[in-house]
C-alpha positions in Angstrom: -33.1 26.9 -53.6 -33.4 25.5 -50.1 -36.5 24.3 -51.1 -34.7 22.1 -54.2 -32.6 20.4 -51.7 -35.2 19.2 -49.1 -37.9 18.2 -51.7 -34.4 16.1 -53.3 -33.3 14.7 -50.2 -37.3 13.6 -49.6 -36.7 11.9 -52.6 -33.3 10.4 -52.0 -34.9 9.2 -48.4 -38.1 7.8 -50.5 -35.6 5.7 -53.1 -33.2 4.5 -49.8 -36.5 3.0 -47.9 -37.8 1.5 -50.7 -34.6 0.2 -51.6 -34.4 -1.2 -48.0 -37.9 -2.7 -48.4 -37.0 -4.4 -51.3 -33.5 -6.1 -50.0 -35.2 -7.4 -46.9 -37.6 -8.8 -48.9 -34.8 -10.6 -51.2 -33.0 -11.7 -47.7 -36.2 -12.9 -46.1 -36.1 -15.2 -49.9 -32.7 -15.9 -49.4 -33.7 -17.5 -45.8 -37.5 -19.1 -46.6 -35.3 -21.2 -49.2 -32.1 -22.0 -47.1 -33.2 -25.9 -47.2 -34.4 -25.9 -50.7 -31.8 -27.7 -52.9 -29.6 -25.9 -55.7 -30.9 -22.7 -54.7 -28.6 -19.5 -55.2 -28.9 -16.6 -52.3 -29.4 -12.9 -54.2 -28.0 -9.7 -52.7 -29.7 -6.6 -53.0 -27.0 -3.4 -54.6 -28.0 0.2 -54.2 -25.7 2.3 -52.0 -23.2 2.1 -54.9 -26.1 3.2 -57.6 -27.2 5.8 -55.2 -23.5 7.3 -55.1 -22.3 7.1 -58.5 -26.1 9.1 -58.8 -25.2 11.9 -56.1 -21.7 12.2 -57.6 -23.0 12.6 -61.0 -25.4 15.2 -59.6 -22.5 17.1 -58.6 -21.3 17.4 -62.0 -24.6 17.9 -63.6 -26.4 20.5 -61.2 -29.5 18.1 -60.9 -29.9 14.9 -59.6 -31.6 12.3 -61.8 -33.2 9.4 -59.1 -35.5 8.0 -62.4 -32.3 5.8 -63.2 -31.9 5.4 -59.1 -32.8 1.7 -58.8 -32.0 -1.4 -56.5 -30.3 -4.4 -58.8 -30.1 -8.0 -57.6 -27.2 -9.8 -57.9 -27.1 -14.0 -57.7 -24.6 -14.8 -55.3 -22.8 -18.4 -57.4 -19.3 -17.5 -55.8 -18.2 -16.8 -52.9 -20.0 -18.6 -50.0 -20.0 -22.1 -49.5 -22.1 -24.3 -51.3 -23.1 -27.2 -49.3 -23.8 -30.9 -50.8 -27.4 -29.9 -51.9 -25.4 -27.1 -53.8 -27.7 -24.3 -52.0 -25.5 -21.4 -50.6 -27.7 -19.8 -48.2 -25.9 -19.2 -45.1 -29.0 -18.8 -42.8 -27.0 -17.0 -39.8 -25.1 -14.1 -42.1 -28.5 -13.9 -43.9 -30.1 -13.4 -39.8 -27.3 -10.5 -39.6 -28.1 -8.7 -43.0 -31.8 -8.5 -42.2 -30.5 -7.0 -38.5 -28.5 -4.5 -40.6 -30.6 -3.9 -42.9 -33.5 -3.0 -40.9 -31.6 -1.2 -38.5 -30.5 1.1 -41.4 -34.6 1.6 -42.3 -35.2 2.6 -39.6 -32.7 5.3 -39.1 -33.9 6.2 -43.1 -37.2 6.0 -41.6 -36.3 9.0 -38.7 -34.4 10.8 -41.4 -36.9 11.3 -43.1 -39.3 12.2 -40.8 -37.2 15.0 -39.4 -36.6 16.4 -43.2 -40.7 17.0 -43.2 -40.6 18.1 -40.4 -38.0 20.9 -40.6 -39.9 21.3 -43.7 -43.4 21.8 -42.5 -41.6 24.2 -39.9 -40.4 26.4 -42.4 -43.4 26.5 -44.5 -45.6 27.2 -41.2 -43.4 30.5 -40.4 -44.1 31.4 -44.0 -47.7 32.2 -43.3 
């Protein structure tokens, strides 16, 4: 049983970095094509999949992280689109990569102090 729960939370921890890989990549996108014309910043969504997946878990007994998986979404509304119609604001992109990696690395530490707790335990065993 307490086994179950660290091998899931290694794979929760697995699915949040690589999530967190893949939206700096889509931010460090966003900013390479700030001066490119018509071109539509993308967000990276996951905390909200990774919920609904944990809170389904809790119903089911078992949580499921094959369906687990970053979406991007095309940001058309919501910032403002200069003359050459391109919507990347290269500043709050700067401040999303901050975040973002800030957040991988505590991810990062997490999950580095679940195997180790976990290679603690199995070391007592023997």
């Amino acid at each position: 049983m307490i086994f179950d729960k660290m091998f899931t939370q290694n794979t929760v921890l697995e699915s949040a970095l690589q999530a967190s890989e893949f939206k700096n990549q889509v931010i460090l996108n966003n900013m390479a094509n700030a001066d490119t014309p018509n071109f539509k910043s993308s967000e990276v969504e996951f905390q909200s999949i990774l919920d609904n997946a944990i809170e389904s878990s809790k119903i089911e007994g078992k949580l499921d992280m094959s369906s687990v998986l970053p979406a991007v979404k095309s940001q058309h509304y919501g910032y403002n689109v200069r003359i050459d119609q391109n919507n990347v604001d290269i500043e709050s992109e700067m401040v999303k990569f901050y975040k973002n990696s800030a957040m991988y690395d505590v991810i990062a530490n997490s999950a580095i102090n679940n195997n180790e707790r976990l290679n603690s335990v199995l070391n007592n065993l023997k």
